[in-house]
N, C-alpha and C positions, 0 to 999 in steps of 0.2 A: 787384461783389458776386456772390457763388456761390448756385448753386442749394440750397435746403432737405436736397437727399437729400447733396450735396458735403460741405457742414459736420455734415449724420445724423453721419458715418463720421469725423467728426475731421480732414478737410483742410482745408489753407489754399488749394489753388486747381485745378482741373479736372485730375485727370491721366490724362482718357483722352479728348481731343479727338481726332478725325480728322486735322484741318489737318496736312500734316507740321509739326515742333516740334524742330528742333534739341537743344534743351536739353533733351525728354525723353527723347532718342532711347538705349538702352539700348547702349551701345558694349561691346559683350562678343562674343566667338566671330568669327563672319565679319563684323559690321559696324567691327570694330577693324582687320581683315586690311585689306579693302577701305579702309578711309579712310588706313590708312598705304599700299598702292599708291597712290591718288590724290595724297597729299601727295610721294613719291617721284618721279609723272610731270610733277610741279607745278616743283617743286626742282631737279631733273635735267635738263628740257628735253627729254621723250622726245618731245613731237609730239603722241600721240595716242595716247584709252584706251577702250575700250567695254566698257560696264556693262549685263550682262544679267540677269533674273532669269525662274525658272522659272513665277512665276504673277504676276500685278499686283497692287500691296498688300505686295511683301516690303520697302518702305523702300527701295530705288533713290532718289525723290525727297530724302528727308531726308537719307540720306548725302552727298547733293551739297550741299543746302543747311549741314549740318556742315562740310562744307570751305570754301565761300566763309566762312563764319566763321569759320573757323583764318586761314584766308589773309587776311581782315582787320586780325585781331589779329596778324598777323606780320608783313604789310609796309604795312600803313596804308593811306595816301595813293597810296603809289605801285601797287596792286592793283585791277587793271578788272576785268570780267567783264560777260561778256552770258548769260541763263538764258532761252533757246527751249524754253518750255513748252509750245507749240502749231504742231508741224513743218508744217502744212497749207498752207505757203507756195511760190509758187514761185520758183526761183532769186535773181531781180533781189529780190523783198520778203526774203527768207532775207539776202543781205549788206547791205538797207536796214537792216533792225533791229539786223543786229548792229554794225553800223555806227553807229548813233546810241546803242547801248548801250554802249561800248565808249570814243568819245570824249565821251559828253552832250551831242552838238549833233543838232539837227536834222537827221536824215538828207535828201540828196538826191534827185532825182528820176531822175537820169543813174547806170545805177549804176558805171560807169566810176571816177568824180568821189566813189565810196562809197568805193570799193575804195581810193584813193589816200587819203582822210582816213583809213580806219581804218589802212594800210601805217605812215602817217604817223604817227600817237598811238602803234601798237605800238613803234616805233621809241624815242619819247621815253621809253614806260615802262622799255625794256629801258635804256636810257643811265641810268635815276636807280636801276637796282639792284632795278627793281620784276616783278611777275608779271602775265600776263593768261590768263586762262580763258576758253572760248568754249564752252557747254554747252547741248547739243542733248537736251531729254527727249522722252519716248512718241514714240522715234526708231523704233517697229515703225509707225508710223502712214506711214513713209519706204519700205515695202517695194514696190516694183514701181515708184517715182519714181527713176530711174535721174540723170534729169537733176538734179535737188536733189543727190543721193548723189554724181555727179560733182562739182560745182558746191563741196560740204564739204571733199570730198577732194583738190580743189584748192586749198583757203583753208588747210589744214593746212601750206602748201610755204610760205608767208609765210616769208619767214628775213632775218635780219644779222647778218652776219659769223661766217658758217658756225654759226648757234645759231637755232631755230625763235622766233618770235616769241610763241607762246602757246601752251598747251594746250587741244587742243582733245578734247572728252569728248564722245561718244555714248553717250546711255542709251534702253533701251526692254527690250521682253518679249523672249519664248522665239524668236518668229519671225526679229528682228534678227538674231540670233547667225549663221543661216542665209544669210538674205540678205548680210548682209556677207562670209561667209567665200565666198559665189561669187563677191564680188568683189577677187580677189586684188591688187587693184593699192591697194584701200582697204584692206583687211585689215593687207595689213603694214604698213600706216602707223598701224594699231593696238598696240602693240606690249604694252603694256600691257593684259590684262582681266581679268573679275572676272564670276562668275557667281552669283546668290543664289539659294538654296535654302530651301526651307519651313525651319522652326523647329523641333526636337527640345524634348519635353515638359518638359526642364532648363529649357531657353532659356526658353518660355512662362511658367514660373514665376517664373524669376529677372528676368526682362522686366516681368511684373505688380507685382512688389515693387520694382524700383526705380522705376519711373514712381509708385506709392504715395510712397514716399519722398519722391520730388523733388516732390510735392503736399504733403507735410507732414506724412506720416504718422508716427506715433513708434513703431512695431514692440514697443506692450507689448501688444498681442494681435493676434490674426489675423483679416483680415476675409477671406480667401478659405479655404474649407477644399481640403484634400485631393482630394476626390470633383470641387470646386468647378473647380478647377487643370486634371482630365483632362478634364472634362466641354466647359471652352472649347478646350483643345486638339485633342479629337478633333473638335469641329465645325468649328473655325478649319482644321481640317487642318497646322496651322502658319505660317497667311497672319497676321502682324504685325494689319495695318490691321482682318480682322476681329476677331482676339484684340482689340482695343480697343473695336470697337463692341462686342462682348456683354459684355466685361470692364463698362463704361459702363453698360449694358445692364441688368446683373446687382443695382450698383450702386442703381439706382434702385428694382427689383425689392423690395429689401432693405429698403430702406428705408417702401415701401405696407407691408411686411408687418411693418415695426417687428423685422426680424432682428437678433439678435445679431453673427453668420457668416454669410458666401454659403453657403450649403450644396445637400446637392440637391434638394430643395424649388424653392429659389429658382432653381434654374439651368433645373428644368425649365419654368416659366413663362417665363423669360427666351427661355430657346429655340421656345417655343411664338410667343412673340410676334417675334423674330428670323426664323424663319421663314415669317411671314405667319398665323400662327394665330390672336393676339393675345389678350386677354381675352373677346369675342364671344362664343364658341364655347358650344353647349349645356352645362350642366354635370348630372351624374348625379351621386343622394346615394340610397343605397344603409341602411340598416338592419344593424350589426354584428351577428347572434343570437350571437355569440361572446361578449358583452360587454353587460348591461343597460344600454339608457339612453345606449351610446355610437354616436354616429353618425359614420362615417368623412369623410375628408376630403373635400372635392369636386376631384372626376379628369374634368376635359379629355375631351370624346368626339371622338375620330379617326376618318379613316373607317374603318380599322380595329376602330373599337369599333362604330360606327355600324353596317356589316356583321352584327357578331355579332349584335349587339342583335337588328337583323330575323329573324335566324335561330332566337335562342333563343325570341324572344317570337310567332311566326308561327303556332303551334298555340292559340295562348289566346285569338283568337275563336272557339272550337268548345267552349268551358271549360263551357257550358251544354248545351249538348246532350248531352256526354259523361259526366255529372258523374254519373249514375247507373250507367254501365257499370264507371267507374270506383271506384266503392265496393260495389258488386259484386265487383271483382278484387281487393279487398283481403282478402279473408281467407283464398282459396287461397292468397296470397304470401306470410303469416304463415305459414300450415303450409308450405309448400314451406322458407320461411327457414327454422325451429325443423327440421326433419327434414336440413337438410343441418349442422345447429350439432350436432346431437347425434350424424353422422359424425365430424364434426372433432374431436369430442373423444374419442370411441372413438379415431380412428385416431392421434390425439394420445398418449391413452393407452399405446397398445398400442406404441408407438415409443418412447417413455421407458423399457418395460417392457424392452421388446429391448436397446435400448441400455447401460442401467445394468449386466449384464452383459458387455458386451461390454469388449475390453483393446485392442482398436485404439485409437491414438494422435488426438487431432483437432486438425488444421492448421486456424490461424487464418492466413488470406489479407488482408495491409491494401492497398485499394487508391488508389492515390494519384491524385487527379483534379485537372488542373491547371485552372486559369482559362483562359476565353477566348484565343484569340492574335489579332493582328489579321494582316492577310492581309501584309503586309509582313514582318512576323518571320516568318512560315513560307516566305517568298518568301527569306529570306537564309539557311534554313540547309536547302538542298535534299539535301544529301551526307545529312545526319542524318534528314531524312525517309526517303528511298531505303533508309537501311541497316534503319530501325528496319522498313520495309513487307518487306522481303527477309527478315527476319530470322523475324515474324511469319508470312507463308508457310512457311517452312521448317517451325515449331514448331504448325503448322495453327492460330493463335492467329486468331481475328477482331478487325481492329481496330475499334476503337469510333468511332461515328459520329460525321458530324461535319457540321456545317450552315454557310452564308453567311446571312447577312441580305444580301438584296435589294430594299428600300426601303429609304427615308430614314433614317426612325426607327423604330423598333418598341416596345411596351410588354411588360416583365416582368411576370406576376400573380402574386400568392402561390399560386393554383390553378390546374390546367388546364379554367377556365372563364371566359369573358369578364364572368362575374359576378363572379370572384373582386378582392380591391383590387390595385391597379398599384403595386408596389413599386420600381420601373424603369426605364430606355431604354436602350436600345441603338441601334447607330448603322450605317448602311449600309455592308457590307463587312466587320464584323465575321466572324471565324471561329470558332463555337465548339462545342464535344464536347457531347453527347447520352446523359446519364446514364437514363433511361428516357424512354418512352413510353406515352401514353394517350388516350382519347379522351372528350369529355365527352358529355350527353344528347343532343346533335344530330348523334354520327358526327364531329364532326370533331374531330382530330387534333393532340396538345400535346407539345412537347417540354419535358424537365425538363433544364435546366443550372444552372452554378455563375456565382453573380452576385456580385462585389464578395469577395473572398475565401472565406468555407465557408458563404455565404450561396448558398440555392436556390430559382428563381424557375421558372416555365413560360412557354414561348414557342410560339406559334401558329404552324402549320407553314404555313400563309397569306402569310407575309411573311420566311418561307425559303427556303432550295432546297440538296439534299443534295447534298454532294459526294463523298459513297462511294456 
């Protein structure tokens, strides 16, 4: 039976478990590449393949366990396989288990007397037409065990009649890749490999909907929006296994708040609670004067907010003492106001006057302000930066600023004041241009950029840092 928020959403059955899951596993891009080499070194009899990925969570596990599932449904009965999910063994236990996995008996205590039952059984698989697998995973947990790494790379030489007895497959992290390639006598005996790479924001998307799908979803509307899709992508960074827990995550999110859509509402709770924030957290409800009668959402306080807060409200135990000086000062700053409004309208005046005369032409200037980039897109098109900074020099042009976010997360406000409401997140490493600057009643310092297309929000220079 499925959980209440499962069937909220219209499925028929979980489709964002952790456990890897074969059958939900999204076969598009590199995980299609990678399982036709595996099935290639399977068929062919190359020896030996290693499977590395750049962070832990890109699906390494599931891809192997898709293969022993192809490989069942193709040669049946005649198809062994042993799956070392936990390298931590030494030598003699490393050919016990594969040993007992491989023929189904009871491994031995002599491992001599291992090595000849499993020589044994490979021998009969290869006679009936059939295949064996011998798959070593979180094979980085293998790095500096020389004698194991010996020990593997010996069991690969298994042969009859000049044809290798099994495939044998090494999988683990970024470190593997190293360590084996200093061991050149195992290396080539890998001949075969496959390296996984984060996820591009297509993939994440097209990833999210067919695991939907294959839960039961009928694609007559959308449960994830737009905002919803980049929101888990740039957290996940591209790591599959998280895309699924906040995907999961987000789900449930939707479902407390009776959503229609994930949208970004929802994503930002989900991330608050993703991150260790959770529901807990003080909550600030703030009085709209913009608006009778309507009071704004409640916004999450971060220590970010928690900071400002101290800062804006630190003079308002003195609110008594001063409250007399203070309305004293007010009617010099009427008349100071009214005498400089009835400058500006003089000089207002006097400048339309001149003007309206005049036959000089007047150029209209559109300027065109891009969105955010993240530091990766400005990291691939280096020529084009260079040329456009050279070019700028030449024409004495200043180029316009431009900020990193250096924390985690940071919050958008609609004003440059930590009073003003949170329209936003933005995410660590971001890069973005700097359409003005200002400062609120406490001295400190807001940056005005462009949020979500010709939307503009202000960011606190607190949780920045200039890069011009």
């Amino acid at each position: 039976m499925n959980e209440p928020y499962i069937e909220y959403w219209g499925l028929k059955r979980h489709p964002f478990l952790l456990a890897p899951d074969s059958h939900m596993m999204f076969m598009a891009g590199q995980y299609f590449e990678c399982l036709e080499r595996l099935k290639y070194a399977v068929n062919t009899q190359k020896g030996g393949v290693l499977i590395v990925s750049e962070d832990a969570g890109l699906g390494k596990t599931t891809i192997l366990l898709k293969l022993i599932e192809e490989m069942k449904r193709q040669y049946g009965e005649t198809f062994r396989y042993a799956f070392v999910d936990h390298p931590t063994l030494d030598p003699s236990q490393m050919i016990s288990y594969i040993a007992g996995s491989i023929s189904g008996l009871t491994p031995k205590q002599d491992k001599l007397r291992n090595m000849i039952i499993l020589k044994d059984v490979l021998i009969e698989i290869k006679k009936q037409g059939g295949k064996a697998i011998i798959i070593v995973d979180e094979g980085q947990m293998l790095c500096g065990k020389h004698d194991v790494l010996q020990e593997l790379r010996v069991l690969i030489n298994l042969n009859y009649d000049n044809n290798y007895l099994h495939t044998f497959i090494l999988s683990g992290q970024k470190p593997l890749w190293e360590e084996i390639k200093g061991m050149p006598e195992f290396w080539q005996r890998l001949p075969v490999r496959y390296y996984f790479v984060p996820l591009r924001l297509e993939e994440t998307r097209e990833m999210i909907k067919y695991r939907l799908k294959m839960a039961g979803f009928n694609n007559e509307r959308a449960i994830f929006s737009d905002d919803a899709y980049e929101m888990i992508h740039r957290y996940a960074k591209g790591c599959p296994r998280t895309i699924i827990a906040l995907a999961d995550l987000s789900l449930l999110v939707g479902y407390t708040d009776h959503a229609r859509i994930i949208g970004f509402k929802e994503m930002v709770k989900a991330l608050n609670i993703i991150s260790g924030g959770g529901e807990s957290l003080p909550y600030i409800k703030k009085e709209d004067s913009r608006s009778s009668g309507f009071k704004k959402a409640n916004i999450t306080e971060t220590q970010e907010d928690k900071r400002y807060f101290q800062e804006s409200f630190k003079t308002k135990s003195d609110a008594h003492e001063k409250n007399r000086e203070k309305v004293i000062k007010v009617r010099p700053f009427f008349v100071i106001l009214l005498f400089i409004f009835f400058i500006i309208i003089g000089a207002a005046g006097y400048h339309y006057f001149f003007n309206i005369h005049s036959k000089d032409n007047t150029s209209v200037v559109a300027v065109n302000i891009e969105p955010p980039k993240k530091v990766s897109e400005i990291q691939q098109e280096p020529a084009v930066t260079i040329q456009k900074l050279e070019k700028n020099i030449e024409t004495g042009h200043k180029p316009q600023k431009e900020v990193i976010v250096v924390v985690e997360k940071a919050n958008i406000r609609s004003g440059p004041d930590i009073l003003f409401p949170r329209i936003g997140m933005i995410f660590g490493g971001e890069v973005i241009k700097v359409n003005e600057e200002r400062r609120d009643k406490n001295g400190n310092k807001w940056y005005k950029i462009l949020l979500y297309g010709d939307k503009e929000g202000w960011i606190s220079e607190s949780v920045v840092k200039g890069r011009l």
